[in-house]
C-alpha positions in Angstrom: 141.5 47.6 -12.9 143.2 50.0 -15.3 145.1 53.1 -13.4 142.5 55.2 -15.3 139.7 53.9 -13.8 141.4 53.5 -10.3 142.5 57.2 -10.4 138.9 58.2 -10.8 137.7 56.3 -8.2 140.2 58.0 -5.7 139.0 61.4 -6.8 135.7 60.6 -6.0 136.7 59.3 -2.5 138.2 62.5 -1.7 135.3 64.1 -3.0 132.9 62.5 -1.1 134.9 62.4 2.0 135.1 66.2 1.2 131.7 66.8 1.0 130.8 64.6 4.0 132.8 66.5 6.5 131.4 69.9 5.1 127.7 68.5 5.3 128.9 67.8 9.0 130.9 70.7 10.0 127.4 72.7 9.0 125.3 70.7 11.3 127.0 71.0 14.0 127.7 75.0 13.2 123.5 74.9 13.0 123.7 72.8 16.6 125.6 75.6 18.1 123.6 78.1 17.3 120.3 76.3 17.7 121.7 76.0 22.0 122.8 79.7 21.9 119.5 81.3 20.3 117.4 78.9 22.7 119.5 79.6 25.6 118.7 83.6 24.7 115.3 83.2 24.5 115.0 82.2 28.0 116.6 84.8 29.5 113.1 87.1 28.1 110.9 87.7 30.5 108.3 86.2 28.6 107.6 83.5 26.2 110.0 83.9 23.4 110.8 80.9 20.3 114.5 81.0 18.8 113.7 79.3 15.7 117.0 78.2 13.1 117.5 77.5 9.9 120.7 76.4 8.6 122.6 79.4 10.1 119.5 82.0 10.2 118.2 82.8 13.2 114.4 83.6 13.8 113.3 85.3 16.9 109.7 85.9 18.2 107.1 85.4 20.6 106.2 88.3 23.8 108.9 90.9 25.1 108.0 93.4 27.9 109.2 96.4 25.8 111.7 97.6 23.1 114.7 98.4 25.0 114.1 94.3 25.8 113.5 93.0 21.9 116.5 95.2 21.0 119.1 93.7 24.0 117.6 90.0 22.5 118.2 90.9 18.5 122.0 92.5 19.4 122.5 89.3 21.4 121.4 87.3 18.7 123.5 89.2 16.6 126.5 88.1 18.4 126.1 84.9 18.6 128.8 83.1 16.2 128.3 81.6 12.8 125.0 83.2 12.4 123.8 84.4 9.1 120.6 86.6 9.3 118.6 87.3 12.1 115.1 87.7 11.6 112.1 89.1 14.4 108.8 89.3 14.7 108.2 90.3 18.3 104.8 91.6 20.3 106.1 94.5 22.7 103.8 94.3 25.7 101.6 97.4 26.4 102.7 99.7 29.3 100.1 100.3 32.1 100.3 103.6 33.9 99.7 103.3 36.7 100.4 99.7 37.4 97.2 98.4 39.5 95.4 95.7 40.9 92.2 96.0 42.7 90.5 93.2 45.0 87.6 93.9 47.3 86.2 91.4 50.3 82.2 90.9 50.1 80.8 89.9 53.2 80.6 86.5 52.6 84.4 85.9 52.7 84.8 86.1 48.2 87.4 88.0 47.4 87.4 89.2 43.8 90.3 90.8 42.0 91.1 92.8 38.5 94.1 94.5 37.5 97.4 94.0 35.7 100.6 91.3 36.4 104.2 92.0 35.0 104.6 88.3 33.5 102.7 85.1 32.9 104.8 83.4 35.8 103.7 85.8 38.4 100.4 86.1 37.2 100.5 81.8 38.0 101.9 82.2 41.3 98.9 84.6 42.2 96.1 82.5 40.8 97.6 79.6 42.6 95.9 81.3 45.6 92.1 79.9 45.4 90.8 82.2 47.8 90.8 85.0 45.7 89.0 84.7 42.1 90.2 86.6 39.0 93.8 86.3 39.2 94.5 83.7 36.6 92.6 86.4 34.3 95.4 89.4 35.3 96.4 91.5 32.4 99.8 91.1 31.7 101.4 94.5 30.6 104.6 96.5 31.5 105.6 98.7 33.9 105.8 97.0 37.4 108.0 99.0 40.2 110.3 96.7 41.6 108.9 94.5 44.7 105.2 94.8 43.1 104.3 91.2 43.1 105.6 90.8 47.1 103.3 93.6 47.7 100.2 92.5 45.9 100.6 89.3 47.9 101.0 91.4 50.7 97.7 93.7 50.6 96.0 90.4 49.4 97.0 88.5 52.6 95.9 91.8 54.8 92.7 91.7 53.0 91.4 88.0 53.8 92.5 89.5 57.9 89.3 91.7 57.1 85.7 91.4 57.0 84.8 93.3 54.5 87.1 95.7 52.4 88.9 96.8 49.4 92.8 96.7 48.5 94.2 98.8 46.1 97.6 98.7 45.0 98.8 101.5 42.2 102.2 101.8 41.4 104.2 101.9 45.0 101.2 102.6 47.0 98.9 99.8 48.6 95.8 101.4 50.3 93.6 99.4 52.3 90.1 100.6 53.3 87.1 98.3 55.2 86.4 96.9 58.7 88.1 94.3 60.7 86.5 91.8 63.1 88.8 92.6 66.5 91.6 94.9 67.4 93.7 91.8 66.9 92.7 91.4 63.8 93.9 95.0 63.3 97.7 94.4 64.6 98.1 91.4 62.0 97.0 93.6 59.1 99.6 96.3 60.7 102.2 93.7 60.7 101.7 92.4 57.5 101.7 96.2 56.2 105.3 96.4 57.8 106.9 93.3 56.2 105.9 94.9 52.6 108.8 95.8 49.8 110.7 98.6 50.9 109.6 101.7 48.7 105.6 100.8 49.4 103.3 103.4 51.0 100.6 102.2 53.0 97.4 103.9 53.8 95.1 101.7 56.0 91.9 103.1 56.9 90.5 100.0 59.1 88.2 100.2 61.3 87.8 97.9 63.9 84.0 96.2 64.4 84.5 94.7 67.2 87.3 96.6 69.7 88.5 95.6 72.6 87.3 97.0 75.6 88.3 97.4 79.1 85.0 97.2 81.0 82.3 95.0 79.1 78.8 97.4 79.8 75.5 96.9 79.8 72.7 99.2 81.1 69.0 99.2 81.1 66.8 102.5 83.0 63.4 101.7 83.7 60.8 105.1 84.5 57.0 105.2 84.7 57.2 106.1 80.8 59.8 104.0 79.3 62.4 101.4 79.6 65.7 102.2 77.4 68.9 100.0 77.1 72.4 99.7 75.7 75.7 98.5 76.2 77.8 96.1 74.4 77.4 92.3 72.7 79.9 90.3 71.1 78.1 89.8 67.9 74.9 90.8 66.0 73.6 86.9 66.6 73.7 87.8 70.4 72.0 91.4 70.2 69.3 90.0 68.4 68.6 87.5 70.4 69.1 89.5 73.8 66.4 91.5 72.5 64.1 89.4 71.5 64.1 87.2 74.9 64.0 90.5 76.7 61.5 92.3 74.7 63.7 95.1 75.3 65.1 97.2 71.9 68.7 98.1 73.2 71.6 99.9 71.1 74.6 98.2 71.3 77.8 98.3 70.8 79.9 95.1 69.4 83.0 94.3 71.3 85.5 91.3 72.0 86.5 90.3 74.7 82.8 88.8 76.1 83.0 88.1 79.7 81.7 84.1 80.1 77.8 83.9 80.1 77.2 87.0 78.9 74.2 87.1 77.1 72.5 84.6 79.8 73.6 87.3 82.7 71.5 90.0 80.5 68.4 88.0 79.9 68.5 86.6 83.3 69.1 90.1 85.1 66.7 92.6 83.1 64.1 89.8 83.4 64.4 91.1 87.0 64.3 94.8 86.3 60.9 94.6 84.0 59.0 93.4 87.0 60.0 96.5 88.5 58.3 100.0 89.0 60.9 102.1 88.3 64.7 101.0 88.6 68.2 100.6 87.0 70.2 97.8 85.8 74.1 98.0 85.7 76.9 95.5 84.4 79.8 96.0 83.8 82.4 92.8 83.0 81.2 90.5 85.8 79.8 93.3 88.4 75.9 93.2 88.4 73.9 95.9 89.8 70.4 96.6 90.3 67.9 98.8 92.1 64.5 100.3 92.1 61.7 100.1 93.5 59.2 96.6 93.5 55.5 96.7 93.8 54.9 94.2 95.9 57.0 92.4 98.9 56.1 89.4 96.9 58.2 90.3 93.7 60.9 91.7 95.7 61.2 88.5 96.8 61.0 87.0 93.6 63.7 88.7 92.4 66.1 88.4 94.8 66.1 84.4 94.2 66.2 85.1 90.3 68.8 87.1 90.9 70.4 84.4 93.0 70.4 82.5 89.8 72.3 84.3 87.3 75.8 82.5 85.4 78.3 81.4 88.1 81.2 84.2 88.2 79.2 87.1 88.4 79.0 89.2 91.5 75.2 91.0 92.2 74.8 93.9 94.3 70.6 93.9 95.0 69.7 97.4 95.6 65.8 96.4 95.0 63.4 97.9 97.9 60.1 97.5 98.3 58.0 100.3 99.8 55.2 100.4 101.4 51.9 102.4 100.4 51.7 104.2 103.6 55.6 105.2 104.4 56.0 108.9 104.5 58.5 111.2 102.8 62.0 111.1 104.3 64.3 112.7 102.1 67.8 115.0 102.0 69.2 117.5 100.3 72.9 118.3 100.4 75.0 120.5 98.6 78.9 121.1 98.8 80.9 123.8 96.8 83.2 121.0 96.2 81.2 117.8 95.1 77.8 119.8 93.9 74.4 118.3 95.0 73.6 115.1 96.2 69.8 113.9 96.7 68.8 110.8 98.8 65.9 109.1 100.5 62.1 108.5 99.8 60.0 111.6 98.4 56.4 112.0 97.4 55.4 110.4 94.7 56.2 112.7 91.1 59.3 114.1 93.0 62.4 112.8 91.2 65.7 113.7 91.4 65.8 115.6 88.4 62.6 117.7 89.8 64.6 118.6 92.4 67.9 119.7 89.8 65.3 122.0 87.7 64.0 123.5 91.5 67.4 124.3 92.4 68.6 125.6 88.8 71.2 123.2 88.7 72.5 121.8 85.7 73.1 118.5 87.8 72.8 116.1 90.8 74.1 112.8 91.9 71.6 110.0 93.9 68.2 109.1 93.2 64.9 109.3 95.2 62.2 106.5 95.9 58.7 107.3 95.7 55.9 106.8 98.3 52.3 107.3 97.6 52.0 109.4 100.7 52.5 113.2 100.9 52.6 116.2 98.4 55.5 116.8 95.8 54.3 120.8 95.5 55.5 121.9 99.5 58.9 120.9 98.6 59.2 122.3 95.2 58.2 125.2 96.7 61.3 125.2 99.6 63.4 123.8 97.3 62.9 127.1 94.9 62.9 129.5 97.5 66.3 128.0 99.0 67.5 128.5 95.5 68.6 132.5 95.3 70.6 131.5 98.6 72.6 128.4 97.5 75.3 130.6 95.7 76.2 132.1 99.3 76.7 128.5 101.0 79.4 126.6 101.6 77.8 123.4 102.3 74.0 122.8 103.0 71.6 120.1 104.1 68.0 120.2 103.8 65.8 117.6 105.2 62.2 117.1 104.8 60.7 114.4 107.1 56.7 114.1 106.6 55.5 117.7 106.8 58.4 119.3 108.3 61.8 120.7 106.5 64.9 121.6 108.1 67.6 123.7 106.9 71.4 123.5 108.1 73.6 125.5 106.3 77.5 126.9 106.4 77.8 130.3 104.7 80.7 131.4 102.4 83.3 132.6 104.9 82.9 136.3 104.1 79.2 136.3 103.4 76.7 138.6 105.6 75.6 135.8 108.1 73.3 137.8 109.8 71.5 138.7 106.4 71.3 135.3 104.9 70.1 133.9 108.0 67.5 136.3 108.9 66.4 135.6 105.7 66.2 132.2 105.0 64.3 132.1 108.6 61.6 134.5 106.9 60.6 131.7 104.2 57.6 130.0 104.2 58.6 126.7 103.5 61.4 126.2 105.9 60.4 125.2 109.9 63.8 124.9 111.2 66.7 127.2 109.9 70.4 127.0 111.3 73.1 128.7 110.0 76.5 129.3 110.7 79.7 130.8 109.2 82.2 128.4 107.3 85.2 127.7 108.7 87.2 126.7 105.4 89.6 128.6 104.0 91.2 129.2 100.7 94.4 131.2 98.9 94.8 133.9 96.6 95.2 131.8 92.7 93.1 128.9 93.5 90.9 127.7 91.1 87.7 125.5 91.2 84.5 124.6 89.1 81.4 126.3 90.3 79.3 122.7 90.8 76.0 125.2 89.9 77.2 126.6 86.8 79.8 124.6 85.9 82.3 127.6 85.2 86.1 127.5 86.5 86.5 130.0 89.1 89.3 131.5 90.3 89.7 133.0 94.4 90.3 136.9 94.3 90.4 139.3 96.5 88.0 137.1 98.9 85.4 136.3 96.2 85.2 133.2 93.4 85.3 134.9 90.6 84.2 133.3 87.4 86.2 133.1 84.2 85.2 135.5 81.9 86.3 134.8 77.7 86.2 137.9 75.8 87.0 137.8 72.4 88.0 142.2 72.5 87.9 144.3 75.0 86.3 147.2 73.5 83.2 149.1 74.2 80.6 147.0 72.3 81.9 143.2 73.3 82.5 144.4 77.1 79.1 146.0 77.2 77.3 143.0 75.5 78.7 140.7 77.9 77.7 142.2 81.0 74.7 142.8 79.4 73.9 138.9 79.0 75.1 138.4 82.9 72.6 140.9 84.4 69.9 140.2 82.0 70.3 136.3 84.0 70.6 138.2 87.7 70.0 141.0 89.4 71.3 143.4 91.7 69.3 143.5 94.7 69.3 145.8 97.6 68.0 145.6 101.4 64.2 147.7 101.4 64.5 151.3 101.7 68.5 151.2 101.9 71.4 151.0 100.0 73.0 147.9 101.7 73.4 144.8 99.0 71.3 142.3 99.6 72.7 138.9 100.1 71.8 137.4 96.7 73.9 140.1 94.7 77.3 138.9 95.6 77.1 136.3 92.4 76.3 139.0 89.5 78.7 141.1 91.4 81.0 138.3 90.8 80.0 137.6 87.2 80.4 141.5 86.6 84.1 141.1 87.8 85.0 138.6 85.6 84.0 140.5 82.8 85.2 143.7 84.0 88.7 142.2 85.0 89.0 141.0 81.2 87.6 144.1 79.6 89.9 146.3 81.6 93.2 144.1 81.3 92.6 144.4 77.2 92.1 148.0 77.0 93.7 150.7 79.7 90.8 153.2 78.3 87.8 151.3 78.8 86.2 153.2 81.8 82.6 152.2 83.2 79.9 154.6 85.0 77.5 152.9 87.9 74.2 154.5 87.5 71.5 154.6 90.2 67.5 155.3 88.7 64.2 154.8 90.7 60.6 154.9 89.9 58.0 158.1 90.1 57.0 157.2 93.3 57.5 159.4 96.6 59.9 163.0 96.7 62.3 163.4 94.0 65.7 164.6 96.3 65.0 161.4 98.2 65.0 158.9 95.4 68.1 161.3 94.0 69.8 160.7 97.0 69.1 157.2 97.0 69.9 156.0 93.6 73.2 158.0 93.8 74.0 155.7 97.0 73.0 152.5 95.7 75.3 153.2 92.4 78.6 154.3 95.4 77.4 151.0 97.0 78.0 148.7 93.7 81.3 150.6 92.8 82.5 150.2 96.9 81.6 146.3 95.9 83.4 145.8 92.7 86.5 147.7 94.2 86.6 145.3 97.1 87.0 142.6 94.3 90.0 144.3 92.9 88.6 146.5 90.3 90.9 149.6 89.8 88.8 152.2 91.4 90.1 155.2 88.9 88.0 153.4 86.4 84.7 153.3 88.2 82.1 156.6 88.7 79.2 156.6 90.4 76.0 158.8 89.8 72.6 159.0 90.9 69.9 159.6 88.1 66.7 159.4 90.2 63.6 159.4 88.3 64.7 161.5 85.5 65.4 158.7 83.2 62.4 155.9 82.9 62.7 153.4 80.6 59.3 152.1 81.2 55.4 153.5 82.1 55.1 154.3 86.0 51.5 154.0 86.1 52.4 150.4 86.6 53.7 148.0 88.7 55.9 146.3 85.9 57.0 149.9 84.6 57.6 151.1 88.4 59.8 147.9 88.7 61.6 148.1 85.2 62.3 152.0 86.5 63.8 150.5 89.3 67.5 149.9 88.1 71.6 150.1 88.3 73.0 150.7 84.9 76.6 149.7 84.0 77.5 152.0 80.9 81.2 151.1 79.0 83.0 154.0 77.7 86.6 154.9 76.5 88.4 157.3 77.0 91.7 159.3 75.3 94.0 158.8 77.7 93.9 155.5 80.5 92.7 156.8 83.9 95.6 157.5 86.7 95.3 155.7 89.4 94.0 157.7 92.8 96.2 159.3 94.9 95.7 157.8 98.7 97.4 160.9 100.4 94.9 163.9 101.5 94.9 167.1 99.0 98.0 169.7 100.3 94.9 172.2 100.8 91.5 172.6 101.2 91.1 173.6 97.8 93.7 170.7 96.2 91.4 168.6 94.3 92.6 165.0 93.3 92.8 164.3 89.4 90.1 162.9 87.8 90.3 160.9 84.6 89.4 163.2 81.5 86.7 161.8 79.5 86.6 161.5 75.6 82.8 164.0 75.0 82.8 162.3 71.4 83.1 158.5 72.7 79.5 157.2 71.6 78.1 155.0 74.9 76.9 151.2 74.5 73.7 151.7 76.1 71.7 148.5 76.9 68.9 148.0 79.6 67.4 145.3 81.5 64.8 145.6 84.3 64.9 144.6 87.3 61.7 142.0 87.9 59.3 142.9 90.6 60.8 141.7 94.4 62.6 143.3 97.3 60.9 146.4 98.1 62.6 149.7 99.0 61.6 152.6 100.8 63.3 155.7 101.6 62.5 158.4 104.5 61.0 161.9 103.2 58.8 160.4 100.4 60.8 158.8 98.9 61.0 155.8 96.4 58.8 153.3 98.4 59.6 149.5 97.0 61.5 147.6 94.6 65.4 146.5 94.6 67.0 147.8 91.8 68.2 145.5 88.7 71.5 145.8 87.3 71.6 146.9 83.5 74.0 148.1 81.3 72.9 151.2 79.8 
């Protein structure tokens, strides 16, 4: 070989050799940043491609927002050996708010719409096959930290429910629907507690079946109807309670079933529909029944059915049988304390709430059996004239055994004994009538509620006085008060005398109440006590009369603590009729005591005790304003006690407080 040719063949050794180790220095230049581009792309929170070309990079796929496509093209950027980078990015859309909504049907789907920050979140949710429309989640932007633990949070409370809806917006889950038990309640409470820190919950769960602490069930049977209610632990076992019983009960679901519940129903109100009248009580595993059979043969019956209720329960059989022929033996008690209690067997019609409505009382505790025999009217008609007095008792006892009624009473301890029982010994309806003066005694400040009108009372002065509410204590309210009390009562005096009748001390009462208020509000408030009778008989006489009547109201309500400066006292007579005396109605709506409300300029002083210096020293007397415009409303007295006065004059007819 000739040195030319060898020389050329060394240059292109060294040119090859050149060219191969730049053709590999570029690769592995490319290799580099191929791993570095890649290993970017990863860090995105979405699906993004580093693609590379010699040393060009090419960046694209789905970033979560700008601020995230910038941090991957400055990376990029940096990344050694690279040439150009290129982009072509999709910037996921922002939701505001971020939500997801999922609602419960009642047959257990759950169904769910709403947004998810990334693709691998939105997997890990639809990996949950309980709840359908998850793997269909529109991804976007925007998700508060914790947001995905939350969601899988509300969506765990949800499946706890029965029915519902979960809302989750932002940092706010809100869960709204029903609950099968109370324990079902404290799971969904707990899960609520274990969610992200920065999440507000608002549950509004309501529990379908609560727990309860006594398990009820209650069926009434009367001549007209038979109603029922109580609780079940499921709808499956109220309808079929009702339809074995034939009975249409309103229940209540609860947990916590006592064992053989729904058998213990069927079983025991099977018993009570072969009954006249009667009652059936359960209560957890305590039955109770009474009433009244028709025959000895069916209380018979029933007693061995009875016998054969679910093995824990207890029965109590309160089922009598009654025959035809057995007369009335029945009681009547009252106590200020406890109220009125009613026991025994009464004529057929005569129930215990009869007896309530004859005694104007809101309520009474026992029941009564019927008996064909006897008449319900004769003690309807006792029971309503014993009424007027029950106010003045302390305890009572009325007995009515066949045709014959006994009274045995205790009168308050301050009450005219001699009065009350001369006059409960006048009445018709009673044939035995003993009555004697309490014993009991009580302190100034104690309080009570009235068992008759159900008003809290407090002891004053000697007298229960009833709580008065008065929303001002002026002239118009004060008056408008007392005039609703009296047009309810009236004041009633012996015949032909100004002595209080017996019956008066409650309005008298009631009028202290109000008057105690009214004056405690307003130091001006004053009130005049006016005394009017009818036409009949001489005029000085009924003068006379009325004027000591109206001394003998204001002598009562000063005895009750009412500040005497504040009371007067006149007599009008017949001079001012509110009503026609050519009748008995307008002679007995003539017949009156007015209470007029006024106020004065200055309070009233109270009276001086000591006697005047001199026989012409006159005591002050509290000046009254001559423009003050009276509250005048009346309300007559119905026709009753009669009352005559010497000389001609006014010959019948207590008079009826008003306010005037």
């Amino acid at each position: 070989m000739s040195k030319g040719l060898g020389y050329l063949v060394l240059v292109a050794g060294v040119a090859g050799l050149g060219y191969w180790g730049h053709a590999d220095h570029a690769r592995k230049i490319e290799t580099a940043i191929k791993v570095q581009a890649r290993s970017l792309a990863q860090t995105a929170t979405h699906s993004v491609v580093a693609d590379v070309s010699g040393r060009d990079i090419t960046m694209s796929g789905l970033v979560d927002s700008q601020s995230e496509a910038d941090r991957l093209l400055q990376e990029a950027d940096a990344i050694e050996g690279r040439r150009v980078v290129h982009s072509d990015f999709e910037i996921l859309p922002t939701a505001s708010p971020y939500m997801l909504s999922a609602e419960k049907m009642a047959d257990g789907a759950i169904n769910a719409t709403g947004n998810a920050p990334n693709q691998a979140v939105r997997d890990t949710l639809a990996a949950d096959a309980e709840v359908a429309g998850l793997d269909t989640l529109e991804l976007a932007s925007g998700a508060p930290d914790g947001w995905s633990d939350s969601v899988m949070a509300g969506l765990a409370a949800l499946k706890k429910m029965q029915t519902g809806k979960l809302q989750v917006e932002d940092q706010t889950v809100t869960l709204t629907g029903e609950a099968d038990t109370s324990a079902d309640l404290n799971e969904i409470e707990t899960i609520s507690a274990l969610s992200p820190e920065g999440y507000d919950w608002a549950n509004t769960v309501t529990v379908l079946r609560p727990d309860v602490d006594i398990y009820r069930f209650t069926v009434t049977k009367t001549a007209e109807e038979i109603t029922a209610e109580g609780n079940a632990p499921t709808e499956e076992d109220s309808a079929k309670i009702a339809e074995t019983t034939g009975l249409s009960p309103v229940f209540s679901l609860a947990a916590n079933v006592p064992d053989g519940w729904s058998s213990a129903i069927i079983g025991a109100s099977d018993v009570l529909t072969q009954l006249e009248t009667g009652a059936l009580s359960i209560e957890n595993n305590k039955i109770r029944i009474e009433g009244t059979a028709p025959t000895e043969e069916v209380a018979t019956a029933t007693a061995a059915a009875l016998d054969a209720l679910p093995d824990g329960y207890t029965v109590e059989n309160a089922i009598t049988f009654i025959p035809p022929d057995i007369p009335a033996e029945m009681s009547v008690t009252y106590d200020q304390e406890r109220g009125l209690f009613v026991d025994g067997v009464a004529p057929e019609g005569l129930s215990a709430a009869r007896v309530a409505a004859a005694l104007l009382a809101p309520a009474i505790e026992g029941d009564l059996q019927e008996t064909a025999t006897d008449e319900a009217d004769p003690i309807i008609g006792a029971l309503e004239e014993v009424q007027p007095f029950l106010g003045e008792l302390e305890t009572m006892e009325l007995t009515i055994a066949g045709d014959q009624t006994k009274l045995v009473a205790e009168t308050l301890a301050d009450a005219d004994l001699d009065q009350i029982t001369n006059r409960l010994s006048a009445l018709k309806g009673l044939d035995d009538v003993i009555v004697t003066r309490a014993t009991v005694s009580y302190n100034e400040g104690d309080t009570r509620i009235n068992p008759l009108t159900g008003k809290s009372e407090t002891f004053m002065q000697g007298f229960w006085i009833p709580k008065a509410t008065v929303s001002e204590a002026s002239v118009e309210v004060c008056g408008d008060i007392s005039t609703e009390i009296l047009e309810g009562q009236q004041i009633l005096f012996l015949e032909g005398s100004a002595d209080l009748d017996a019956t008066s001390r409650q309005v008298l009462n009631a009028l202290t109440g109000v008057i105690t208020e009214c004056f405690a509000g307003n130091n001006a408030l004053v009130i005049e006590l006016g005394g009017h009778t009818d036409s009949t008989g001489n005029d000085d006489a009924n003068l006379a009369l009325s004027l000591e009547r109206a001394e003998s109201v204001r002598a009562a309500l000063i005895s009750r603590g009412i500040a005497e400066e504040r009371l007067t006292a006149k007599g009008y007579g017949e001079t001012q009729p509110i009503a026609d005396n050519e009748t008995e109605e307008g002679l007995a709506a003539n017949r009156r005591t007015t209470v007029t409300w006024d106020e004065v300029a200055e309070a009233p002083e109270p009276e001086v005790d000591e006697a005047p210096q001199s026989d012409t020293e006159e005591l002050p007397q509290p000046e009254v304003d001559e423009s003050a415009e009276p509250v005048s409303d009346e309300t007559p007295e119905a026709d009753g006690d009669g009352a005559t006065a010497e000389d001609g004059g006014e010959t019948e007819g207590g008079e009826a407080a008003t306010t005037e």
